[in-house]
PyMOL commands that place a pseudoatom at each C-alpha (Angstrom):
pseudoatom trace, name=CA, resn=UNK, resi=1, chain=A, elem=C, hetatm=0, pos=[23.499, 26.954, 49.838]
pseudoatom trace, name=CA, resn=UNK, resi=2, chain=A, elem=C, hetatm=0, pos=[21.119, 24.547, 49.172]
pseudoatom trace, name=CA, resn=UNK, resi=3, chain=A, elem=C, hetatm=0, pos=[18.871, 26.501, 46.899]
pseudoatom trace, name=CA, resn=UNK, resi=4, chain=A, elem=C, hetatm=0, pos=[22.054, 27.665, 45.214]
pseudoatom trace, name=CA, resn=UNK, resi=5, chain=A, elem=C, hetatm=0, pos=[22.791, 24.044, 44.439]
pseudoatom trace, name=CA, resn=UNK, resi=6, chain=A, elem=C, hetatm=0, pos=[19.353, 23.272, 43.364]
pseudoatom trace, name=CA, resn=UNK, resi=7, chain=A, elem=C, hetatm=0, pos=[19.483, 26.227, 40.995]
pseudoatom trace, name=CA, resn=UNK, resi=8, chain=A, elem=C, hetatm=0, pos=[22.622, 24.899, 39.807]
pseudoatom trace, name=CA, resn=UNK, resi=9, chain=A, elem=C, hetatm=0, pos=[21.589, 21.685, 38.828]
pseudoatom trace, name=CA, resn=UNK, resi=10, chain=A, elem=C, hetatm=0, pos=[18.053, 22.736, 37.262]
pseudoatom trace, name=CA, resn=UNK, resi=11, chain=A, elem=C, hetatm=0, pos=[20.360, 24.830, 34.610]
pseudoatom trace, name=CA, resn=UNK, resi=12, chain=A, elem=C, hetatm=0, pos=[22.970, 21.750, 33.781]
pseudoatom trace, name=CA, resn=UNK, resi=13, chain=A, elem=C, hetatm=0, pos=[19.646, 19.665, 33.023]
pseudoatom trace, name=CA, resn=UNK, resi=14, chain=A, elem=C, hetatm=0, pos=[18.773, 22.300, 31.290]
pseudoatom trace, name=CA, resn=UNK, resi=15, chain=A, elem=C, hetatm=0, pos=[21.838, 22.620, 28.919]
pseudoatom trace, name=CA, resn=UNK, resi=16, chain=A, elem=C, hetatm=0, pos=[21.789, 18.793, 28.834]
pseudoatom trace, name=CA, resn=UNK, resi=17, chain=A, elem=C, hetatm=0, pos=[18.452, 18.526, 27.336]
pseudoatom trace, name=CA, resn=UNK, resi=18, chain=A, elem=C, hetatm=0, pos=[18.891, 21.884, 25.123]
pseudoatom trace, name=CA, resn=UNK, resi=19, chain=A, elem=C, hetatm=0, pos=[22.192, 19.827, 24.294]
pseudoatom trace, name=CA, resn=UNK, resi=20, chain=A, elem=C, hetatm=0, pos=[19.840, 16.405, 23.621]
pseudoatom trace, name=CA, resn=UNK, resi=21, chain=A, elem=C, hetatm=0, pos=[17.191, 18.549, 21.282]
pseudoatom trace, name=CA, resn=UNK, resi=22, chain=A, elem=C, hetatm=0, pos=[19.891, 20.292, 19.061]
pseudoatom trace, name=CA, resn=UNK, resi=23, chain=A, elem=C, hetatm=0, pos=[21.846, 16.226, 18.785]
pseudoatom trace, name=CA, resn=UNK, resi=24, chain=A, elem=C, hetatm=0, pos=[18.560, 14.833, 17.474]
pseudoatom trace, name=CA, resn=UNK, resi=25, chain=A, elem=C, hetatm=0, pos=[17.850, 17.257, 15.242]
pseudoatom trace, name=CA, resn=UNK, resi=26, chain=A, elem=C, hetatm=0, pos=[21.308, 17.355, 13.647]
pseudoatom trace, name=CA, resn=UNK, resi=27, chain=A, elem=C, hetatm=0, pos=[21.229, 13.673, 13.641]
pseudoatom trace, name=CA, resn=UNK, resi=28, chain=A, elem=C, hetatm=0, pos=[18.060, 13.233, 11.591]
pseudoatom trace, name=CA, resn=UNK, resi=29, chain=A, elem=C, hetatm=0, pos=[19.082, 16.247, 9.034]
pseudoatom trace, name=CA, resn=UNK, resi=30, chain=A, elem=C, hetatm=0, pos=[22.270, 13.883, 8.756]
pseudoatom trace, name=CA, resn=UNK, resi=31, chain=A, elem=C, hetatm=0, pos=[19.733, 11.070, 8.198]
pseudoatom trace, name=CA, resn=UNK, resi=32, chain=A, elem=C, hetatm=0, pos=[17.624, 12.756, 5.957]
pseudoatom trace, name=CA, resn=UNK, resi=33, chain=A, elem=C, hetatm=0, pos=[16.904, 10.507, 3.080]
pseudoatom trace, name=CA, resn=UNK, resi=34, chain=A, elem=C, hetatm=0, pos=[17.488, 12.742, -0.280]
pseudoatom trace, name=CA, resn=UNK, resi=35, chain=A, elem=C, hetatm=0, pos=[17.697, 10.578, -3.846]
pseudoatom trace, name=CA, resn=UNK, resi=36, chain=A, elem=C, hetatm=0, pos=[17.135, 10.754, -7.129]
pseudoatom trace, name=CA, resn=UNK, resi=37, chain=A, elem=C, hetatm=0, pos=[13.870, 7.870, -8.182]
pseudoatom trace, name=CA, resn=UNK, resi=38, chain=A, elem=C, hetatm=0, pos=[14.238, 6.903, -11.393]
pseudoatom trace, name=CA, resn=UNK, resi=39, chain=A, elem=C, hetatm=0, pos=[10.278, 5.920, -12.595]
pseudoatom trace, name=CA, resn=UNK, resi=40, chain=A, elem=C, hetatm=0, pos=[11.148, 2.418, -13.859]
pseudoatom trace, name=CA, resn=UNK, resi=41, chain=A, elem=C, hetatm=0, pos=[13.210, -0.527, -12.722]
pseudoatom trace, name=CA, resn=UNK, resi=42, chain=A, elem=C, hetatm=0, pos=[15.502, -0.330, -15.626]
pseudoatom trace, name=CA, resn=UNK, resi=43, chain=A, elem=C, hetatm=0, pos=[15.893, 3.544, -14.882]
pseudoatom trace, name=CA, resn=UNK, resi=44, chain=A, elem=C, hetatm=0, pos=[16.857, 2.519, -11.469]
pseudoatom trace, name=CA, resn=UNK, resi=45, chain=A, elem=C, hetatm=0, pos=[19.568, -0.269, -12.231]
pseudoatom trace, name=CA, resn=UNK, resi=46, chain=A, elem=C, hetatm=0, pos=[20.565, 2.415, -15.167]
pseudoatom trace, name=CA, resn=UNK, resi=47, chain=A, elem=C, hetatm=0, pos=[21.583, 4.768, -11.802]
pseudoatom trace, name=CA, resn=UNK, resi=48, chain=A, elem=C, hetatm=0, pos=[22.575, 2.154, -9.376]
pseudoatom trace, name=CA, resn=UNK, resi=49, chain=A, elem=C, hetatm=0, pos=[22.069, -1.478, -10.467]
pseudoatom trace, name=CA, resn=UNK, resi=50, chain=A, elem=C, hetatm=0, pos=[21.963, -4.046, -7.320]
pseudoatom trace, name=CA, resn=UNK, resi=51, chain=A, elem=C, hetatm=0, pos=[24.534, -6.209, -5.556]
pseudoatom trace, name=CA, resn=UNK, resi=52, chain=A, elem=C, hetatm=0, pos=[21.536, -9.209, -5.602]
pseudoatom trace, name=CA, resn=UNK, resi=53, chain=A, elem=C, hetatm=0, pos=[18.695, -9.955, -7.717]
pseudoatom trace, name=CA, resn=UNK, resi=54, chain=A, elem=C, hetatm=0, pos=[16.392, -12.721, -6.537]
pseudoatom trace, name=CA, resn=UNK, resi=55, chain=A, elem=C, hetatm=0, pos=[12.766, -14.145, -5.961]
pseudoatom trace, name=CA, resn=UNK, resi=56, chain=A, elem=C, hetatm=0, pos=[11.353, -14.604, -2.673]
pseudoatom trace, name=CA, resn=UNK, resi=57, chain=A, elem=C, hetatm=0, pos=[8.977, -13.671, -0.045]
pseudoatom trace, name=CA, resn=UNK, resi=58, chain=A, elem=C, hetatm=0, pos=[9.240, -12.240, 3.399]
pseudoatom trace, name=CA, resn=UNK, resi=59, chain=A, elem=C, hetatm=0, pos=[8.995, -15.089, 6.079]
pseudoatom trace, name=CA, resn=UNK, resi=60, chain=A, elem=C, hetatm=0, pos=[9.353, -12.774, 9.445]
pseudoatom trace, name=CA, resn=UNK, resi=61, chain=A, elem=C, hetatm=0, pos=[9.800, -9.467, 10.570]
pseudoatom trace, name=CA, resn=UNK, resi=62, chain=A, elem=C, hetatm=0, pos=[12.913, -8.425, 12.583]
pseudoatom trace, name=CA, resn=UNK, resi=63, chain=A, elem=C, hetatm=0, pos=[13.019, -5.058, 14.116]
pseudoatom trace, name=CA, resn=UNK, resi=64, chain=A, elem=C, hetatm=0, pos=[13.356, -2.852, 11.257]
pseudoatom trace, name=CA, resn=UNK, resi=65, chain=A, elem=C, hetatm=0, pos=[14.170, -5.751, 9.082]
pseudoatom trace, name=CA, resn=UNK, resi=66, chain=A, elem=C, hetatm=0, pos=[12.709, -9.038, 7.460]
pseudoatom trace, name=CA, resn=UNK, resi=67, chain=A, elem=C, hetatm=0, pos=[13.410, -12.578, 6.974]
pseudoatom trace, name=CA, resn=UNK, resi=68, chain=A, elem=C, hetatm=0, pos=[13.496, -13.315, 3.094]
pseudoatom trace, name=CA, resn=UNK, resi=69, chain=A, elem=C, hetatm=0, pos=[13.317, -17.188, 2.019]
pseudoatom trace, name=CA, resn=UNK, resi=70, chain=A, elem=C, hetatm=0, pos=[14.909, -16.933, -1.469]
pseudoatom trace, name=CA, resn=UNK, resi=71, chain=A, elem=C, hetatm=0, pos=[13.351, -18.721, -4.375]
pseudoatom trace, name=CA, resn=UNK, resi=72, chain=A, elem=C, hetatm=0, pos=[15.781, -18.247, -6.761]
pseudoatom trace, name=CA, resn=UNK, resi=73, chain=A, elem=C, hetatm=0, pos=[18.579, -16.381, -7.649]
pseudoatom trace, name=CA, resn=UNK, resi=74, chain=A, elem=C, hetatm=0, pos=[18.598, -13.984, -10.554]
pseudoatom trace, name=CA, resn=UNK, resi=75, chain=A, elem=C, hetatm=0, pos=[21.795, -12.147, -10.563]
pseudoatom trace, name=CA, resn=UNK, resi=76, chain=A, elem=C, hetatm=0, pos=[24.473, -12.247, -7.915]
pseudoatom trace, name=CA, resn=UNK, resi=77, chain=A, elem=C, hetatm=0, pos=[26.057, -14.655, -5.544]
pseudoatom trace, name=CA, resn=UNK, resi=78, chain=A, elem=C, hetatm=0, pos=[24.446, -16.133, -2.993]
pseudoatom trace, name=CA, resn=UNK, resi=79, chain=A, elem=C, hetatm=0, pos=[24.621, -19.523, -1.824]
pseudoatom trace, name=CA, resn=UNK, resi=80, chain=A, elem=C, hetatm=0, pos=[21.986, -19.406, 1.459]
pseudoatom trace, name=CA, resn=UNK, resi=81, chain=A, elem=C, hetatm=0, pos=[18.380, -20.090, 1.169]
pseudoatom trace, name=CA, resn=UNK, resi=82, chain=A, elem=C, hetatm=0, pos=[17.459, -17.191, 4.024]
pseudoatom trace, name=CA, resn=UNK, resi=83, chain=A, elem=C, hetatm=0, pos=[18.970, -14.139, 3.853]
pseudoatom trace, name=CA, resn=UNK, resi=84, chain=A, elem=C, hetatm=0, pos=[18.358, -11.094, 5.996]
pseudoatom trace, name=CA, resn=UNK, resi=85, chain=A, elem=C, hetatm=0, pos=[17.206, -7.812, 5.011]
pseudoatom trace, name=CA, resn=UNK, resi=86, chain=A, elem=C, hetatm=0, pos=[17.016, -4.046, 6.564]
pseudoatom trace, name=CA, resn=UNK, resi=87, chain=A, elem=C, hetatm=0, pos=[14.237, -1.290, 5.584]
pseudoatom trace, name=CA, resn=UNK, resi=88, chain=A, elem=C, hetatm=0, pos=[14.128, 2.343, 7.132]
pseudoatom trace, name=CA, resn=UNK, resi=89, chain=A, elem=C, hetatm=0, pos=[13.811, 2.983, 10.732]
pseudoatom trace, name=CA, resn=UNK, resi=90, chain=A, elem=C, hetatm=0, pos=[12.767, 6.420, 9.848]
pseudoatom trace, name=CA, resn=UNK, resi=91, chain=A, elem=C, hetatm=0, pos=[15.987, 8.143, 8.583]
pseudoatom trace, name=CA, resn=UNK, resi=92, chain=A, elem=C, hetatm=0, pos=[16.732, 5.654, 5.957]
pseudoatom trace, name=CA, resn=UNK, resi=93, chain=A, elem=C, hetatm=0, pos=[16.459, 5.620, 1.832]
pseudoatom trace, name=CA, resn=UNK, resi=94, chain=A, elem=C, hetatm=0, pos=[14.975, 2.620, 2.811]
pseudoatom trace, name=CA, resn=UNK, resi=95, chain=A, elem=C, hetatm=0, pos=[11.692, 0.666, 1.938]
pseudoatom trace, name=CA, resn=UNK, resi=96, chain=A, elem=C, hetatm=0, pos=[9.591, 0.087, 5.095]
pseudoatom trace, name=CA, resn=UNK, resi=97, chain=A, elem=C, hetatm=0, pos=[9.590, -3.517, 6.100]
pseudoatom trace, name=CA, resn=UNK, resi=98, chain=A, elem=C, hetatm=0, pos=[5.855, -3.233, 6.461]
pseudoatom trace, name=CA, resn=UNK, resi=99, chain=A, elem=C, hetatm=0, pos=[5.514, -2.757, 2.661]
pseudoatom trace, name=CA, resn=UNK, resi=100, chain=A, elem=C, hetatm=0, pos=[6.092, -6.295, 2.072]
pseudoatom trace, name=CA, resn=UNK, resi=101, chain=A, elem=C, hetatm=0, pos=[3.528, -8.543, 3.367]
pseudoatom trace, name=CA, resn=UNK, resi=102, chain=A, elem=C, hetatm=0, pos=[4.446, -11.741, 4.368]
pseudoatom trace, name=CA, resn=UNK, resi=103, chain=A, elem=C, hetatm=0, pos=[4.428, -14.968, 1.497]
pseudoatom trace, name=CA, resn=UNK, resi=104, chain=A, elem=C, hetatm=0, pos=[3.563, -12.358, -1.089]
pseudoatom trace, name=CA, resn=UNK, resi=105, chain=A, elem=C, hetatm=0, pos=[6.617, -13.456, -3.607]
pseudoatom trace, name=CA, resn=UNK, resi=106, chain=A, elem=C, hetatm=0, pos=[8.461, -10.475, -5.158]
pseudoatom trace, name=CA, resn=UNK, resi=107, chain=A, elem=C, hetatm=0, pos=[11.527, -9.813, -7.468]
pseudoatom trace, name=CA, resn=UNK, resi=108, chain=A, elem=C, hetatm=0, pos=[13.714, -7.998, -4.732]
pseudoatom trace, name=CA, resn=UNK, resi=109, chain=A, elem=C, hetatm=0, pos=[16.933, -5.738, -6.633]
pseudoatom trace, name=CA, resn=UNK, resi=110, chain=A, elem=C, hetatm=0, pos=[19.073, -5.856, -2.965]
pseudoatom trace, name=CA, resn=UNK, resi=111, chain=A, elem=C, hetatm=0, pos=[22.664, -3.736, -2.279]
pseudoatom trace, name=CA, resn=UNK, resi=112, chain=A, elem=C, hetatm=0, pos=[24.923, -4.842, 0.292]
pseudoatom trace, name=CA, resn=UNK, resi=113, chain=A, elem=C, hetatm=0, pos=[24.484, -3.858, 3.996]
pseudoatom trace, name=CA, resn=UNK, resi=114, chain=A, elem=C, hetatm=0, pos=[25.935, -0.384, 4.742]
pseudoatom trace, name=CA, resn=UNK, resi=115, chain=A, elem=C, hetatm=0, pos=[25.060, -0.636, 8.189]
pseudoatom trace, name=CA, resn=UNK, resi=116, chain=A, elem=C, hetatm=0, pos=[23.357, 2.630, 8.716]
pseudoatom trace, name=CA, resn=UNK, resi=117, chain=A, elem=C, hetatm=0, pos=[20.700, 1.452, 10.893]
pseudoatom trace, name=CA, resn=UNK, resi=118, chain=A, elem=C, hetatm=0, pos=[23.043, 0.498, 13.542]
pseudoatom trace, name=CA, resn=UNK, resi=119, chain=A, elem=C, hetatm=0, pos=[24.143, 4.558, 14.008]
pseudoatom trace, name=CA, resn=UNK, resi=120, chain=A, elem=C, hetatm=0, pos=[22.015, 5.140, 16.814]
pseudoatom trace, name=CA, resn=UNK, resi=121, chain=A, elem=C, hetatm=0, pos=[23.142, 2.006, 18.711]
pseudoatom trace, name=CA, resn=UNK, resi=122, chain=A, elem=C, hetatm=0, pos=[22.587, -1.341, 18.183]
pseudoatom trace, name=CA, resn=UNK, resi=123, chain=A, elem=C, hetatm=0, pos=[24.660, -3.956, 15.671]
pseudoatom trace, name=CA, resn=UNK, resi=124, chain=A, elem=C, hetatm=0, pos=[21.512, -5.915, 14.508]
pseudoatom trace, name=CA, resn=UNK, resi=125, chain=A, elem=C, hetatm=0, pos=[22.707, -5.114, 10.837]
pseudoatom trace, name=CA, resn=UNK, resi=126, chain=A, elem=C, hetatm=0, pos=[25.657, -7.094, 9.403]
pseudoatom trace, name=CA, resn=UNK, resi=127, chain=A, elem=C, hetatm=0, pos=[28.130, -6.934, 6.783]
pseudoatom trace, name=CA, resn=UNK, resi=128, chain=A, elem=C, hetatm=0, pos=[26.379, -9.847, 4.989]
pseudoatom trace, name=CA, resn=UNK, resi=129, chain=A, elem=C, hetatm=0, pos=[22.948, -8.860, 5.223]
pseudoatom trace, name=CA, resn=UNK, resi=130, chain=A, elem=C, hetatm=0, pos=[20.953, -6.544, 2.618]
pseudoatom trace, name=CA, resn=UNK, resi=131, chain=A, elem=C, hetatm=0, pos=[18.869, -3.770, 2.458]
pseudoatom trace, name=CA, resn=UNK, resi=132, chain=A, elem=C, hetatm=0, pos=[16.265, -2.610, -0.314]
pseudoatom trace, name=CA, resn=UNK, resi=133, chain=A, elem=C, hetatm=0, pos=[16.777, 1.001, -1.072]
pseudoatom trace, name=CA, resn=UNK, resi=134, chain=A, elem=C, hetatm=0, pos=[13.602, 3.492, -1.608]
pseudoatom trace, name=CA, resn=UNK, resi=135, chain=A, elem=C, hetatm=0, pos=[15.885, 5.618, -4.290]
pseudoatom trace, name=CA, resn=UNK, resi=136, chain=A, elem=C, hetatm=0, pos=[14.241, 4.471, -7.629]
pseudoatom trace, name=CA, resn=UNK, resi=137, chain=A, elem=C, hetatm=0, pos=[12.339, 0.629, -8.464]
pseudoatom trace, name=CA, resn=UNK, resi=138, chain=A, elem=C, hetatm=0, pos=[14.201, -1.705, -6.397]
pseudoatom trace, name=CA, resn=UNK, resi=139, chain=A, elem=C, hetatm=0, pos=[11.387, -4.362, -6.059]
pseudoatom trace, name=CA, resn=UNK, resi=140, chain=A, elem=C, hetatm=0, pos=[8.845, -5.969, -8.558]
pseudoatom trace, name=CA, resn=UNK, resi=141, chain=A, elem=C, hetatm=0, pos=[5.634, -8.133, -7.674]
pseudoatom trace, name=CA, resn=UNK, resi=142, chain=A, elem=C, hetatm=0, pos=[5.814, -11.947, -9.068]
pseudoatom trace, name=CA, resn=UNK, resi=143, chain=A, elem=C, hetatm=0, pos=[2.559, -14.042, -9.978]
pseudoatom trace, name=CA, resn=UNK, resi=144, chain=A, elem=C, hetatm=0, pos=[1.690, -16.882, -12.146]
pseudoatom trace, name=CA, resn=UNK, resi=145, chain=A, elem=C, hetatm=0, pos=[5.681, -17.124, -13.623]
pseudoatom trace, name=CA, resn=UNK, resi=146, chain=A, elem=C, hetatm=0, pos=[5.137, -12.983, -14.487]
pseudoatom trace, name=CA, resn=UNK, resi=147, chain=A, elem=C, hetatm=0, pos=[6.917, -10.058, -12.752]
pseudoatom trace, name=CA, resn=UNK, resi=148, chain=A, elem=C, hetatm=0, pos=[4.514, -6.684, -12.842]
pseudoatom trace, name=CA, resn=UNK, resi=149, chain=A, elem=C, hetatm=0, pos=[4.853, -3.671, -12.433]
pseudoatom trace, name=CA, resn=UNK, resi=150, chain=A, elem=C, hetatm=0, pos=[6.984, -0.497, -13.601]
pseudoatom trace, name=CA, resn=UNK, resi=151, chain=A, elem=C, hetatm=0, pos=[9.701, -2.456, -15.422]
pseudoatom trace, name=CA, resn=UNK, resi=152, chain=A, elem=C, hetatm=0, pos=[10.399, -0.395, -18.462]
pseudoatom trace, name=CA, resn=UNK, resi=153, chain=A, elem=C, hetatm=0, pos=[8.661, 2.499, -20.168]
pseudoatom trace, name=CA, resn=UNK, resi=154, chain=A, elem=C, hetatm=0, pos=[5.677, 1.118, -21.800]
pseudoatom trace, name=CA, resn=UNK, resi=155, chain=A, elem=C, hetatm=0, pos=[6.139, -2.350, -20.136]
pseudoatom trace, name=CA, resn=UNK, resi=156, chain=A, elem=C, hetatm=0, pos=[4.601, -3.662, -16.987]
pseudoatom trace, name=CA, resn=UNK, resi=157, chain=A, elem=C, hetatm=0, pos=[4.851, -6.948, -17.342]
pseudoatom trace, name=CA, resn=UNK, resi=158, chain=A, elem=C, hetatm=0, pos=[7.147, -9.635, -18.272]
pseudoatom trace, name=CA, resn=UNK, resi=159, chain=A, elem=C, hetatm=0, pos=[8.027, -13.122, -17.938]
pseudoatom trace, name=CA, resn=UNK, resi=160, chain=A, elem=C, hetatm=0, pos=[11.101, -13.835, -15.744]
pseudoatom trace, name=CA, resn=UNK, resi=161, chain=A, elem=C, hetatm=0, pos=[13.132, -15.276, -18.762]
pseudoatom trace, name=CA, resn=UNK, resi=162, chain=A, elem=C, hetatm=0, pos=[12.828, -11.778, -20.968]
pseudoatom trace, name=CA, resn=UNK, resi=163, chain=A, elem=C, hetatm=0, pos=[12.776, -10.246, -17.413]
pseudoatom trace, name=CA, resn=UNK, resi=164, chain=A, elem=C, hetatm=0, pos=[16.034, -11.189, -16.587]
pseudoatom trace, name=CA, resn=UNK, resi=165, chain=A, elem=C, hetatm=0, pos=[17.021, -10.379, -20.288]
pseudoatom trace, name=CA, resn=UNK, resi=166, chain=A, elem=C, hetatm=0, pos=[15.908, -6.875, -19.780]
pseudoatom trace, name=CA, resn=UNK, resi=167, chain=A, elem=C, hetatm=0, pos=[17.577, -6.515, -16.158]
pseudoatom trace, name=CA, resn=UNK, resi=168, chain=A, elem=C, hetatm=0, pos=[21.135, -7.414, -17.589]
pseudoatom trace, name=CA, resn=UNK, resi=169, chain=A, elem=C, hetatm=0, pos=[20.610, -4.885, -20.635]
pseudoatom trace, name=CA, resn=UNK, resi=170, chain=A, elem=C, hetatm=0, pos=[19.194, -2.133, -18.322]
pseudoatom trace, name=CA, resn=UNK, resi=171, chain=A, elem=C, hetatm=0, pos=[22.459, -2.958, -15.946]
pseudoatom trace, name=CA, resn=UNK, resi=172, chain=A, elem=C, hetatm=0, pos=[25.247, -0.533, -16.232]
pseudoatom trace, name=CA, resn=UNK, resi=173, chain=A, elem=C, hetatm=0, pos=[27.870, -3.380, -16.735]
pseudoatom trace, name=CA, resn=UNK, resi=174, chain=A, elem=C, hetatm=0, pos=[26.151, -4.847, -20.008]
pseudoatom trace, name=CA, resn=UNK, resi=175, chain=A, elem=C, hetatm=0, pos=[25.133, -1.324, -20.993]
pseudoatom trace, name=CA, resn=UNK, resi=176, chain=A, elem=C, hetatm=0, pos=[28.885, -0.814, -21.195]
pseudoatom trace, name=CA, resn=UNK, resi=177, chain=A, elem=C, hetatm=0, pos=[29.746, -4.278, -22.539]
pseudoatom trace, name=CA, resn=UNK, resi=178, chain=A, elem=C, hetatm=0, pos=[26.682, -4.975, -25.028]
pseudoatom trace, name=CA, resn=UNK, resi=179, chain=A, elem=C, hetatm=0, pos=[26.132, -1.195, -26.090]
pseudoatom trace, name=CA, resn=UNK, resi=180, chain=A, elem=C, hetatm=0, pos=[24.282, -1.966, -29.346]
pseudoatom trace, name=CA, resn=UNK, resi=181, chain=A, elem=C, hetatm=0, pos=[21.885, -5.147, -28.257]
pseudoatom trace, name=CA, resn=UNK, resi=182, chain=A, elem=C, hetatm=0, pos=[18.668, -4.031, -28.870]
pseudoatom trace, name=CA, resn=UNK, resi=183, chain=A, elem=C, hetatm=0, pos=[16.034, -7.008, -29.070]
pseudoatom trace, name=CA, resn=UNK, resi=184, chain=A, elem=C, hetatm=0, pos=[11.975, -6.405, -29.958]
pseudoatom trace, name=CA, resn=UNK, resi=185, chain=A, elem=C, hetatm=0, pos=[10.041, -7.454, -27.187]
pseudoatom trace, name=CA, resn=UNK, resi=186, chain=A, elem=C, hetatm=0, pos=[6.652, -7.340, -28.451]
pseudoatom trace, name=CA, resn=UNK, resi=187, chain=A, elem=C, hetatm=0, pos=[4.044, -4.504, -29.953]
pseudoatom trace, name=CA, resn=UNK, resi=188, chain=A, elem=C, hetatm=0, pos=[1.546, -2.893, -28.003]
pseudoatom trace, name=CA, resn=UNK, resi=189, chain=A, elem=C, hetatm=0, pos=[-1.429, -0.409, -29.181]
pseudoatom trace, name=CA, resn=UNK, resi=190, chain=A, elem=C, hetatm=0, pos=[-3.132, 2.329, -27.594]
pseudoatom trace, name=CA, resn=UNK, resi=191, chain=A, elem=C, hetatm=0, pos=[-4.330, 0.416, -24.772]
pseudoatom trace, name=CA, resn=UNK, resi=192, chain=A, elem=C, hetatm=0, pos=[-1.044, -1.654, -24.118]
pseudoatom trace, name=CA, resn=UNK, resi=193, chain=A, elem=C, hetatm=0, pos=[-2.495, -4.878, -26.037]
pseudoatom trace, name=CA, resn=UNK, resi=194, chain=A, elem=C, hetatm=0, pos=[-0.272, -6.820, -27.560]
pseudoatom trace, name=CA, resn=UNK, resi=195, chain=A, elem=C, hetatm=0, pos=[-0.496, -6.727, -31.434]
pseudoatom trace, name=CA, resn=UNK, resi=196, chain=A, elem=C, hetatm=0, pos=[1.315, -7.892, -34.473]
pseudoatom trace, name=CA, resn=UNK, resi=197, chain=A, elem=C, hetatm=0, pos=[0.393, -4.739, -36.200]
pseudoatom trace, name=CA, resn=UNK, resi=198, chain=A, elem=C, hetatm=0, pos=[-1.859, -2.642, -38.425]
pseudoatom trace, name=CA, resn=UNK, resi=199, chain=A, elem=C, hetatm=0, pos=[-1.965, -0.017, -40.760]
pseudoatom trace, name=CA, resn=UNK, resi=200, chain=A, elem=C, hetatm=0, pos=[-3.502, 3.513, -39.974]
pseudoatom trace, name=CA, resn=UNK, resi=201, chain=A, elem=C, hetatm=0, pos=[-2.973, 2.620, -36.086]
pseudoatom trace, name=CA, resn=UNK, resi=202, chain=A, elem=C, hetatm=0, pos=[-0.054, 3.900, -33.811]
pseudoatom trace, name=CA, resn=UNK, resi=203, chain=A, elem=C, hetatm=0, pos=[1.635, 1.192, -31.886]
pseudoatom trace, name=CA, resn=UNK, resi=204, chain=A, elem=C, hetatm=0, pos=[4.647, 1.238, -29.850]
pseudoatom trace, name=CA, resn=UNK, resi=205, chain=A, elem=C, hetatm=0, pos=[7.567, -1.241, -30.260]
pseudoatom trace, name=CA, resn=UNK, resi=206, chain=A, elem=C, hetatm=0, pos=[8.961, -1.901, -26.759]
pseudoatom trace, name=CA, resn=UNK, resi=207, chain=A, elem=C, hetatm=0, pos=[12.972, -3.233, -27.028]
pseudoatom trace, name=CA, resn=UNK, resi=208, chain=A, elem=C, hetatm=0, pos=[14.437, -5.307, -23.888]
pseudoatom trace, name=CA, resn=UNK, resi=209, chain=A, elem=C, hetatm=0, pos=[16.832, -2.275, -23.431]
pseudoatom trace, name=CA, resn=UNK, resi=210, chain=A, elem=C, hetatm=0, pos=[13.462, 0.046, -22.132]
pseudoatom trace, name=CA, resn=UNK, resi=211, chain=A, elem=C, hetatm=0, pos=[13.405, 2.139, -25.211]
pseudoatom trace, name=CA, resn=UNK, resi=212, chain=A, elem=C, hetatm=0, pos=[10.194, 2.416, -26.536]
pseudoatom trace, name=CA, resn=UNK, resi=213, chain=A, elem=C, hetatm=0, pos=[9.006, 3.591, -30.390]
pseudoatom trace, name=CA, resn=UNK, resi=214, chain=A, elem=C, hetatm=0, pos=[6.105, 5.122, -31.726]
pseudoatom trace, name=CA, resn=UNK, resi=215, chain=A, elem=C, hetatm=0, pos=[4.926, 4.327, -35.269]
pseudoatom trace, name=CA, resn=UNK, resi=216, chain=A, elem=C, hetatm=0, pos=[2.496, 4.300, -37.415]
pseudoatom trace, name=CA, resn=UNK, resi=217, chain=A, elem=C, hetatm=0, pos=[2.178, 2.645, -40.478]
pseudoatom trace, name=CA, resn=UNK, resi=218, chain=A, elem=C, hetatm=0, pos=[-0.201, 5.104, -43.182]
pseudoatom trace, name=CA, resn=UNK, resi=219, chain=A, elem=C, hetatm=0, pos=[-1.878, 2.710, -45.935]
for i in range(1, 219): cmd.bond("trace and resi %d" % i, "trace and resi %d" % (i + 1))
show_as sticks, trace
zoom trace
């Protein structure tokens, strides 16, 4: 009777962790991060712009999250000076916390909590936190008054005045609203050095709505 019982119980444990195996697998399918990622920043906000645009740097880490200490805000509304937010936890279209590293001050493009991370347990995420989606250009580095890196085709740097210029264009609100602003950034050659243009060389004219044009002026 005994061993019967014994046998019993070794196959429910059994099922239970067959059970377990077959839950965690379906789980992180569900989970599975799959996304479109647009090369550029204004690509990106051209597929989903952001719910919050501001500078800042990462003060702490929290779990799967961070502390950010906003410097100013760009677009959006937000009145605090700390706000919270979430990367991945491994199932996420999420940036890693641990790409940012702390004080390093960055142009962050956030959207609204959706609370994902809290699907296996927990409620450390809140409806008025943040997270910083991995889905396209979501975050830009900041030094010296210029944000660089992949902001536009053929631009990788800009200061944050024609920055923010270029965000609102790129938006899909004032691409809707302010269809035919198109404004001339500045000239670039070959090598991306700015130029006010020669003949017999091909430049590219770089517009604050990321289109970029190739001429070439023949003498």
């Amino acid at each position: 009777m005994k061993k019967l019982l014994f046998i019993l119980t070794k196959n429910i444990t059994v099922k239970k962790i067959m059970i377990l195996i077959v839950y965690l697998f379906l789980s992180e399918s569900a989970f599975a991060c799959t996304c479109i990622n647009p090369p550029t920043y204004c690509e990106t906000m051209q597929s989903e712009t952001s719910d919050l645009l501001i500078v800042g740097y990462k003060i702490t880490d929290i779990y799967h999250g961070m502390s950010i200490k906003i410097i100013q805000v760009l677009e959006g509304t937000e009145t605090r000076d700390t706000i919270t937010v979430w990367g991945d936890n491994g199932m996420l279209c999420r940036h890693s916390s641990a790409t940012f590293s702390l004080y390093d001050t960055i142009v962050f493009a956030l959207h609204n909590c959706d609370l994902y991370g809290n699907w296996l347990g927990g409620n450390q995420e809140q409806p008025d936190h943040y997270q910083i989606s991995n889905c396209g250009v979501y975050y830009l580095d900041y030094f010296n008054g210029q944000v660089i890196g992949s902001i536009a085709n053929g631009i990788n740097s800009l200061n944050l005045n024609n920055f923010q210029q270029l965000h609102f264009s790129c938006s899909l609100t004032a691409i809707e609203e302010y269809p035919t602003n198109k404004e001339l950034l500045k000239i670039t050659d070959l090598l991306g050095r700015e130029t006010k243009g020669t003949k017999n060389e091909v430049l590219f004219y770089i517009y604050n709505d990321g289109t970029v044009e190739k001429r070439i002026v023949i003498e």
